[in-house]
KOLVEX-103813 format. One line per field, with one value per residue (C-alpha): x, y, z; residue in three letters. Coordinates in steps of 0.25 Angstrom, whole numbers, always signed. Example, Ala and Ser with C-alpha at 12.3 -4.5 7.8 and 13.67 -1.06 7.14 Angstrom:
<atoms>
X = +49, +55 $
Y = -18, -4 $
Z = +31, +29 $
gumi = ALA, SER $
</atoms>
This chain:
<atoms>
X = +123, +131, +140, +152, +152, +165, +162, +169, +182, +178, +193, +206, +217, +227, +240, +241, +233, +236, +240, +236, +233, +227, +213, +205, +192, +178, +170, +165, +155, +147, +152, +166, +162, +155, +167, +174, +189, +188, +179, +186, +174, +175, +192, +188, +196, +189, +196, +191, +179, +179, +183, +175, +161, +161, +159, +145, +145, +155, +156, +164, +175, +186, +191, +205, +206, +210, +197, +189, +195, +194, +180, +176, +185, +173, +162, +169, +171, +158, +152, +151, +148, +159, +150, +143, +159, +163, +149, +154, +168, +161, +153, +168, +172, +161, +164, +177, +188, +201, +194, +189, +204, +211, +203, +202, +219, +221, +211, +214, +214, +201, +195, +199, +190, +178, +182, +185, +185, +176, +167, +167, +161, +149, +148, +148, +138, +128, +132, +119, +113, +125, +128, +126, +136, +143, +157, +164, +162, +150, +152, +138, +137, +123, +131, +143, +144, +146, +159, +168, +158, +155, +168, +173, +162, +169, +181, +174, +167, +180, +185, +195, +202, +201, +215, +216, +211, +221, +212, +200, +196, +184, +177, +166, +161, +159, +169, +166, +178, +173, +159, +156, +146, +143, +138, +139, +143, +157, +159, +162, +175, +181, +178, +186, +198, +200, +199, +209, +217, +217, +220, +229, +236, +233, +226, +218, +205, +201, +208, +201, +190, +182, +174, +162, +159, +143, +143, +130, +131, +128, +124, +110, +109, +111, +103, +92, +96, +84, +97, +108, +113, +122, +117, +107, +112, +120, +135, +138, +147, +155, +156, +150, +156, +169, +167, +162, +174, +185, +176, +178, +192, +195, +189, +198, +211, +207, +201, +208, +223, +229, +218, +224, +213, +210, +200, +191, +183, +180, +175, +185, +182, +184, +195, +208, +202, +201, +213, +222, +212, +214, +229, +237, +229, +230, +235, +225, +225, +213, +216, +208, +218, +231, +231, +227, +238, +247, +243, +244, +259, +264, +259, +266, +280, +278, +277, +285, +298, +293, +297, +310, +304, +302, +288, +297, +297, +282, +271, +262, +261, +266, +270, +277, +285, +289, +291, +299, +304, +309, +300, +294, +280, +279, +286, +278, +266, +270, +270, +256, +245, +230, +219, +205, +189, +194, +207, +223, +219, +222, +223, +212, +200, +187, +181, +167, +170, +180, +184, +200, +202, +214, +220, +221, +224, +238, +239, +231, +241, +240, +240, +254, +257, +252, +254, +265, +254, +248, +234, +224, +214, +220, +209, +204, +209, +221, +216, +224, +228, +235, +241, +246, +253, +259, +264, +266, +263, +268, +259, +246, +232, +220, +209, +199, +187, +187, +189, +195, +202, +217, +214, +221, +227, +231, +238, +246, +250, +256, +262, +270, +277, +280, +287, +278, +267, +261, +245, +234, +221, +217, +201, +193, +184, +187, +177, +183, +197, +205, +211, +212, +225, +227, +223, +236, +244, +242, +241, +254, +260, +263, +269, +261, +259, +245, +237, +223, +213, +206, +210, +215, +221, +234, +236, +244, +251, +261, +262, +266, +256, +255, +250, +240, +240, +226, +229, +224, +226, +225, +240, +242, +233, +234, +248, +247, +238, +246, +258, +252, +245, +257, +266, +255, +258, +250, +248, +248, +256, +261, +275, +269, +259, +271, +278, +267, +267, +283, +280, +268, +275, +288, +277, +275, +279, +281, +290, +296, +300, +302, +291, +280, +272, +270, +259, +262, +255, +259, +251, +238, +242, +254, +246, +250, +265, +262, +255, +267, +276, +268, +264, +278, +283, +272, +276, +289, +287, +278, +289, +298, +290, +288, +271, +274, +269, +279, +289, +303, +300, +311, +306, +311, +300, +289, +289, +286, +278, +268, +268, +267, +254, +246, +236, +233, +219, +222, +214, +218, +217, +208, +206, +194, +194, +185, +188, +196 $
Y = +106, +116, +123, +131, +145, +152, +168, +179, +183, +198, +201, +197, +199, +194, +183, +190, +182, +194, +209, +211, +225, +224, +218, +215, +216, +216, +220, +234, +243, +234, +219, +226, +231, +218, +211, +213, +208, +220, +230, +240, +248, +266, +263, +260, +274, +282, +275, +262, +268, +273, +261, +250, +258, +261, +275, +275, +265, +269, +282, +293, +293, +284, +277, +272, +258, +264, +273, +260, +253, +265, +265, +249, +251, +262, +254, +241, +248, +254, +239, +232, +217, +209, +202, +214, +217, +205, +206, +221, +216, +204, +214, +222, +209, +204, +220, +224, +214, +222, +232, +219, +214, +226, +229, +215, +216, +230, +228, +212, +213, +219, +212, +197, +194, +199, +192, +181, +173, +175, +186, +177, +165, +174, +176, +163, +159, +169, +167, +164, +175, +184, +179, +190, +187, +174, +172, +159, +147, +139, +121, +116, +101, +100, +106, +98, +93, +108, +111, +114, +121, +129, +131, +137, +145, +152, +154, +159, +172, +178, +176, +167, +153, +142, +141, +156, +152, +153, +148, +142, +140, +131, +127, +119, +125, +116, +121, +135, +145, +138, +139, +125, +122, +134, +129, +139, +150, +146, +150, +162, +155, +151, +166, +174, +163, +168, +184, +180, +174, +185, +196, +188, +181, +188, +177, +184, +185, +183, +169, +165, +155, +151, +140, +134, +120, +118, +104, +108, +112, +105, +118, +116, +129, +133, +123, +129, +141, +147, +157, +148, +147, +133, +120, +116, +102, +93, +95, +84, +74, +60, +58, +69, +79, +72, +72, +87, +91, +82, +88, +103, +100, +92, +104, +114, +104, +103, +117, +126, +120, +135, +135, +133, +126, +131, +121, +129, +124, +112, +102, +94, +82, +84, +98, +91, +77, +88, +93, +81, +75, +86, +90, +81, +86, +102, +114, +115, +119, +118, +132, +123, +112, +117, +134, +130, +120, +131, +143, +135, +129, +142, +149, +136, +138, +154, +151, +140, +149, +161, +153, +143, +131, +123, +114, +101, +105, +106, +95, +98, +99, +86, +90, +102, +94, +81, +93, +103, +99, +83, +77, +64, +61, +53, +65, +76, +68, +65, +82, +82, +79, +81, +84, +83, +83, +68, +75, +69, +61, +47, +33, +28, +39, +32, +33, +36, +47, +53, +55, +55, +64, +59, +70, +68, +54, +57, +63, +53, +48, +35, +29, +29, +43, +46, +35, +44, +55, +60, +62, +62, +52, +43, +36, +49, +55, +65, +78, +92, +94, +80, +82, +96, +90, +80, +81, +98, +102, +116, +119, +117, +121, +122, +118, +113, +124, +120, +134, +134, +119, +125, +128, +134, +121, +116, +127, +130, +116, +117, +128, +124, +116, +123, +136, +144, +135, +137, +139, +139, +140, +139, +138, +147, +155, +162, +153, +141, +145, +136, +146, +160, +167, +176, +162, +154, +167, +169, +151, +151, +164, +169, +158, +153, +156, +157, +158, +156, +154, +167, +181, +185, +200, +199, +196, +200, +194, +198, +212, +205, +204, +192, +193, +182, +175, +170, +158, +162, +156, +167, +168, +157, +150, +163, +161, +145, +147, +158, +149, +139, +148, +155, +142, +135, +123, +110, +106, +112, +104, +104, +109, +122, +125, +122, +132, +143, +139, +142, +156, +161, +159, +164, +178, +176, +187, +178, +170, +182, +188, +175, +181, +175, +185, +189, +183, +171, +176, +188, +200, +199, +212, +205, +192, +195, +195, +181, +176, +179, +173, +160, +159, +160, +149, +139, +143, +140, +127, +123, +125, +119, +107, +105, +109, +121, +121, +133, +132, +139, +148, +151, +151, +165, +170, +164, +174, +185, +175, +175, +191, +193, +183, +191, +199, +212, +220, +232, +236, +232, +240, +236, +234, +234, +222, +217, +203, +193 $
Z = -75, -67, -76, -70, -81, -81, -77, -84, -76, -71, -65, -64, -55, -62, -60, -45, -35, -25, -27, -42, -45, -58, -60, -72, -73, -81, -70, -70, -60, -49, -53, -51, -36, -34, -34, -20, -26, -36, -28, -22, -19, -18, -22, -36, -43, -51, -64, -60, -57, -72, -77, -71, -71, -56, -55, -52, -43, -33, -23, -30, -21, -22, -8, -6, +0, +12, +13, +11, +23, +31, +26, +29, +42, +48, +43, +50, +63, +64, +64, +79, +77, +71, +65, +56, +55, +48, +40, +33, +31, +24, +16, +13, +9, -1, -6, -7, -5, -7, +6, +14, +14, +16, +28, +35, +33, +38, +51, +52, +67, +71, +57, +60, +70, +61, +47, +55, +68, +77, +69, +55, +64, +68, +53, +49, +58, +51, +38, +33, +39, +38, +22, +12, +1, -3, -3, -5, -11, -6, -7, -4, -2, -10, -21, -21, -34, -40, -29, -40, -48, -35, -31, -46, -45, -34, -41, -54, -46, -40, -56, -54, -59, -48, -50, -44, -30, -21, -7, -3, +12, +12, +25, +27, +40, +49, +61, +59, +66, +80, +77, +70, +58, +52, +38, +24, +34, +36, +22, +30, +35, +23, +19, +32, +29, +17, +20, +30, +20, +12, +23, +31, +17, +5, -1, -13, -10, -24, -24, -11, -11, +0, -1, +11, +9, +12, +19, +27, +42, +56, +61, +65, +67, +51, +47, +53, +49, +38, +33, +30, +20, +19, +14, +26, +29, +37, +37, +25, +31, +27, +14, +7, +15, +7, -5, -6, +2, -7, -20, -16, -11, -25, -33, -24, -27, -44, -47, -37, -38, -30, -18, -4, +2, +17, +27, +35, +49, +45, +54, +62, +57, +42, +44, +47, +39, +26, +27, +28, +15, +6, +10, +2, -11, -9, -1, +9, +24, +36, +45, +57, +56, +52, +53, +68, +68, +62, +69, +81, +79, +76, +89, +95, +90, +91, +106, +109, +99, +109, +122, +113, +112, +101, +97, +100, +114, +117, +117, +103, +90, +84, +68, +69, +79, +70, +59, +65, +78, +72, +82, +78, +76, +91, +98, +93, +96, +112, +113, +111, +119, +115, +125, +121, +126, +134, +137, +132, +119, +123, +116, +126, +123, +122, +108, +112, +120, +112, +97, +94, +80, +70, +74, +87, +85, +86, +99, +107, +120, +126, +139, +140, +136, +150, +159, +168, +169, +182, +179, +192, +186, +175, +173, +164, +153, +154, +153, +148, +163, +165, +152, +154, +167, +162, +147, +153, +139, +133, +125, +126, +114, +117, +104, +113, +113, +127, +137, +149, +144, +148, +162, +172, +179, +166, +162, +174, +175, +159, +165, +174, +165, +154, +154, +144, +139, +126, +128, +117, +121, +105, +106, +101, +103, +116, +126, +121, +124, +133, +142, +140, +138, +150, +159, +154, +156, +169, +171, +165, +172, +158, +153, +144, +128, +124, +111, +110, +98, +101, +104, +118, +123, +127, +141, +151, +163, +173, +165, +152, +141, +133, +117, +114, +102, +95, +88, +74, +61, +52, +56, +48, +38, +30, +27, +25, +15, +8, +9, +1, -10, -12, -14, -20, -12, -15, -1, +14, +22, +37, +34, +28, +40, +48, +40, +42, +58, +58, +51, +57, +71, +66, +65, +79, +90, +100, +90, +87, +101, +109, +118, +123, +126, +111, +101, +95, +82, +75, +75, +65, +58, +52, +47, +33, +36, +43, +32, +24, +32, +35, +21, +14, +25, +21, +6, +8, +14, +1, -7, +2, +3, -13, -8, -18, -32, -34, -44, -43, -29, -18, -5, -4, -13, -5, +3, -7, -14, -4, -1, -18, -16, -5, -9, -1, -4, -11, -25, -37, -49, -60, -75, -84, -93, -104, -100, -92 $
gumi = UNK, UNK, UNK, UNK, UNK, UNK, UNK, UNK, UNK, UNK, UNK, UNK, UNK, UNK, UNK, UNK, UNK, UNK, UNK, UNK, UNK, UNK, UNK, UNK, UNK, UNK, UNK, UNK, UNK, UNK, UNK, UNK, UNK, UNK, UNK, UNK, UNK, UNK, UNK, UNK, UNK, UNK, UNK, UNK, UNK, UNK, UNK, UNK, UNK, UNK, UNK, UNK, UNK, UNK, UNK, UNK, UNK, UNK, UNK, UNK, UNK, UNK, UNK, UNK, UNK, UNK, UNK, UNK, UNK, UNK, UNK, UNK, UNK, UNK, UNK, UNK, UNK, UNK, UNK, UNK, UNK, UNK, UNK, UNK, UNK, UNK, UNK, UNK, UNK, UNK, UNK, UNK, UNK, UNK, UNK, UNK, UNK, UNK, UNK, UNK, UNK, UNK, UNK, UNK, UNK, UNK, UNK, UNK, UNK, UNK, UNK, UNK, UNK, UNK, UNK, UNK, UNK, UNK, UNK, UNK, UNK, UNK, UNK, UNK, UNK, UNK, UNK, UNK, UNK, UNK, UNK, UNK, UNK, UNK, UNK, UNK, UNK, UNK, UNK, UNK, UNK, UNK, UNK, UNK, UNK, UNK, UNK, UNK, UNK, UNK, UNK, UNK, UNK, UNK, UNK, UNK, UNK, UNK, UNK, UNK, UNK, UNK, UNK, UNK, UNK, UNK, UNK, UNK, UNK, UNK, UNK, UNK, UNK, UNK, UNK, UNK, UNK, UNK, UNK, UNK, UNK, UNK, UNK, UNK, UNK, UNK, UNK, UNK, UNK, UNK, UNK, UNK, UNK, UNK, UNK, UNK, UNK, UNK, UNK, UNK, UNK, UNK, UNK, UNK, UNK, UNK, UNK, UNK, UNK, UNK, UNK, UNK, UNK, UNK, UNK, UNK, UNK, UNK, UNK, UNK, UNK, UNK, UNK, UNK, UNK, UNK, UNK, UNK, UNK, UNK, UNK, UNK, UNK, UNK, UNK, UNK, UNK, UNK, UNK, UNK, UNK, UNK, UNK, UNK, UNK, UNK, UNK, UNK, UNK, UNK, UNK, UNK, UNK, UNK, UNK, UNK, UNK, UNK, UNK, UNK, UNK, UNK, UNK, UNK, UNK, UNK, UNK, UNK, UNK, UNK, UNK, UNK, UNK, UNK, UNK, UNK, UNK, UNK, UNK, UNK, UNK, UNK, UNK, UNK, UNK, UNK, UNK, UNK, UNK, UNK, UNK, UNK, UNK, UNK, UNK, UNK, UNK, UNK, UNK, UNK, UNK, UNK, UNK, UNK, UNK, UNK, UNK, UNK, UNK, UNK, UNK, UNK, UNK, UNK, UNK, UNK, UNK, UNK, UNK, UNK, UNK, UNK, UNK, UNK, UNK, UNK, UNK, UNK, UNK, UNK, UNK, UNK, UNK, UNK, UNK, UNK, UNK, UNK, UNK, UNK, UNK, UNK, UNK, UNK, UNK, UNK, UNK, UNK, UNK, UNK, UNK, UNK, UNK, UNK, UNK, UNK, UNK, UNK, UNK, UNK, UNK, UNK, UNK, UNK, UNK, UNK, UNK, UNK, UNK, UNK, UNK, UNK, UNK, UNK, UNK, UNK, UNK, UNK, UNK, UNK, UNK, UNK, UNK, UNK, UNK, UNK, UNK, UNK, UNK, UNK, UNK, UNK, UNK, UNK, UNK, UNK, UNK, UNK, UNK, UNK, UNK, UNK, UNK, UNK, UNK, UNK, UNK, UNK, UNK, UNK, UNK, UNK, UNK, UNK, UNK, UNK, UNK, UNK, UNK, UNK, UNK, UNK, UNK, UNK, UNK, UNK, UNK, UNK, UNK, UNK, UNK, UNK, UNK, UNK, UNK, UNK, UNK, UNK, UNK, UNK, UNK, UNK, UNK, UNK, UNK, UNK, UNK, UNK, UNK, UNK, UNK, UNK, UNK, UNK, UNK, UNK, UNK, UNK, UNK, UNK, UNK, UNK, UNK, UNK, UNK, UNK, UNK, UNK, UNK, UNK, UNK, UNK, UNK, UNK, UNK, UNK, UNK, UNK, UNK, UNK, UNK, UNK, UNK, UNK, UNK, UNK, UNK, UNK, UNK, UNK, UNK, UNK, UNK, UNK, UNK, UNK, UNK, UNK, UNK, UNK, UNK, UNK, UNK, UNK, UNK, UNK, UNK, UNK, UNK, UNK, UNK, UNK, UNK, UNK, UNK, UNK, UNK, UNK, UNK, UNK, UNK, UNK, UNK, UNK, UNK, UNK, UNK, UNK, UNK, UNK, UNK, UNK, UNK, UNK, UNK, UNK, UNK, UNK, UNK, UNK, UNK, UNK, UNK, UNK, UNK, UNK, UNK, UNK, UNK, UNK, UNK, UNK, UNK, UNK, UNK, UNK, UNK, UNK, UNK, UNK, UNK, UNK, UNK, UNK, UNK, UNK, UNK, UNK, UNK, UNK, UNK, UNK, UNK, UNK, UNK, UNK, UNK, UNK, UNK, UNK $
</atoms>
């Protein structure tokens, strides 16, 4: 019989889930430094030193936190790989967390590409071979009747209530940042959302869980793999992949009743199916589904507010439309055209040869949507050239990992009719890119407004140079999610990832100036001003919408709510306790 023993709580910080001062402790000489939320390493003072039994186990000088970063600053830049540098900042990490927070946040630039995308793919890859300590909350199948035993036993080690969990981004690993099926490993995933959480948000990271759910792998490779450390086994699938999703999901929705829960690469055939299952019952929220969608819409309206247009006037994205511009359903649709591996999505597609997804359903065209086209054979089906000539499109996406797909003919032809169209070439990585940026500039004479999925240097052309914006969702997910915390809102809904859509682009340069030239993004040293911003619209809109289980708050004091709640790594003090 498994029986769950309650631990001795070792520390306490308090009512403030963000910038208390003042923590209580039992823990004294090495199980005090062993704990990376309370070490702070040679800044322990020579009292605290005193009082905790530290004295002999630390250097006798005692370091600033500045002298620490300045420290971990030398040692980072004397490293080559990124990959050995995203391996010592896991070891800060696992150390010190106050000092692994405070550095990522003060060198967030040169950092993000390490303790995250493209660096933390690498890492996960090698996670078995890489793994040295655990971190995270680990959901395997052949031990799915313990999940809420499993999952409180996460809790129970950081000394907290389950009811003091503020996020958990769990992710089952099957579409792994672009990489696919990558088993236990992407635990790493769950694990870099969460710093960026944390940096770009202020989420605690003391009220952060992540959580990996074990379902096997179809990665041949790691099966074969005498080092790896997941369950060796076919992904689970149908039935039982269900009922262990619904039973962590239902421990989540009774035992953790304040977690924003956050969906994190999984496959396409269950990411958006999850999503819409478990939304009516919780705050939860798919970054691959709707942060894209978000990020993505706000780039949209940055540009088209840059150049005076409005969404109403272009051919895409049908419910922002029906919301905010008043159009119906029917009209938003006939804006909207969908290319994909056959070419235009059409009634007529054979099923053998092609699957339609629900999703797409609602896009397909008929025969008669395009009886008056020109195409030079009309016996095939159309492809993105004759649709480009003859719906002259706007705006135009690319998420096809198909590179080269926007080619030159097809772009000067959208160019020609359409004054300054709105490219994004949004595949990633790099190779997979459907046009490269200084290519549609110089297709387009300048006129075009480009943003990719990966980074670009700026361009120039005809002696002006253009900013380029990287369509990144750490601008906004951060900022939804804190929304929500702070508001406590019982569910995610459209009208508030609108509402984070509407601030983030209202951050926007381009938005700003009325110049396209400029970034539709802001610039990533401000990302906590825009997490503010975005986060205290979506709040708003909670309480707005009655999604708020606030009582008696104005508006007005969102604002302030949400900056009182963010959390930013500096030490606390601390006091020696005989108990909790």
């Amino acid at each position: 019989m498994n029986v769950l023993r309650q631990p001795k709580k070792l520390y306490d910080y308090g009512d403030s889930s963000s910038n208390c001062t003042l923590v209580n402790t039992t823990l004294v000489g090495q199980e005090l430094l062993d704990r990376p939320l309370l070490n702070k390493g040679s800044a322990f003072s020579k009292e605290e030193r005193n009082v905790f039994s530290l004295t002999s186990l630390l250097p006798y000088q005692v370091d600033t936190l500045e002298q620490q970063l300045a420290r971990v600053g030398e040692q980072y830049d004397s490293i080559d790989s990124p990959i050995h540098k995203n391996n010592f900042l896991q070891s800060i990490h696992d150390q010190n967390e106050v000092l692994f927070f405070r550095f990522v946040s003060e060198n967030l630039t040169k950092v993000l590409p390490v303790v995250y995308t493209p660096t933390e793919g690498e890492y996960i890859e090698k996670y078995s071979h890489l793994f040295r300590r655990p971190r995270g909350v680990f959901l395997n199948f052949p031990e799915k009747d313990n999940i809420q035993k499993m999952m409180i036993e996460g809790v129970l080690q950081k000394s907290l209530a389950a009811s003091d969990v503020d996020l958990i981004v769990v992710t089952d690993s099957e579409e792994i940042l672009g990489i696919g099926d990558q088993g236990v490993g992407g635990c790493g995933i769950s694990i870099a959302k969460l710093v960026l959480y944390t940096v770009m948000a202020g989420i605690h990271p003391g009220r952060v869980l992540p959580v990996v759910l074990d379902v096997g792998t179809n990665n041949q490779a790691l099966l074969d793999d005498p080092l790896y450390l997941g369950w060796c086994h076919k992904r689970v699938r149908g039935q039982e992949y269900e009922e262990f999703v619904d039973t962590f999901v239902q421990t989540v929705h009774s035992k953790f009743p304040n977690a924003f829960l956050h969906w994190e690469d999984f496959g396409f055939d269950n990411a958006r199916r999850l999503l819409e299952k478990y939304r009516p019952q919780m705050a939860t929220f798919n970054d691959d589904v709707q942060g894209t969608g978000a990020i993505t819409l706000a780039l949209l309206l940055a540009a088209l507010y840059s150049k005076g247009e409005s969404l109403a006037d272009q051919r895409i994205i049908r419910s922002y439309m029906v919301l905010k511009d008043g159009l119906t359903d029917t009209d938003a649709l006939d804006r909207i055209w969908c290319i994909d591996k056959p070419g235009l999505l059409m009634d007529d597609i054979a099923a053998d040869s092609y699957t339609v997804s629900e999703m797409q359903q609602l896009y397909i065209k008929s025969q008669r949507d395009i009886q008056h086209w020109a195409i030079d054979d009309d016996k095939r089906q159309p492809q993105l050239l004759d649709v480009v000539r003859n719906v002259k499109p706007t705006i135009l996406i690319g998420v096809s990992t198909k590179g080269g797909a926007f080619s030159e003919k097809i772009i000067r032809t959208m160019a020609s009719n359409c004054d300054a169209p709105i490219i994004f070439p949004l595949s990633n990585p790099t190779r997979l890119a459907e046009a490269i940026p200084s290519d549609l500039l110089h297709w387009t004479d300048g006129k075009a407004i480009v943003a990719t999925g990966s980074p670009f240097d700026p361009v120039t052309y005809n002696s002006k140079m253009y900013e380029l914006t990287e369509c990144n969702n750490v601008f906004v997910y951060p900022g939804i999610g804190l929304g929500c915390i702070v508001s406590k809102a019982n569910h995610c809904t459209d009208d508030m990832i609108f509402a984070a859509a509407d601030a983030l682009c209202h951050c926007s340069p381009a938005f700003q100036t009325k110049d396209v030239t400029k970034s539709l993004l802001p610039d990533l040293r401000d990302i906590r001003k825009v997490c503010v911003k975005v986060a205290t619209a979506v709040a708003k809109k909670a309480l707005a919408s009655g999604e708020s289980r606030l009582d008696q708050v104005r508006p007005e004091d969102m604002e302030s709510m949400v900056e009182d709640y963010m959390w930013y790594p500096r030490y606390p003090e601390y006091k020696l306790v005989d108990s909790l």
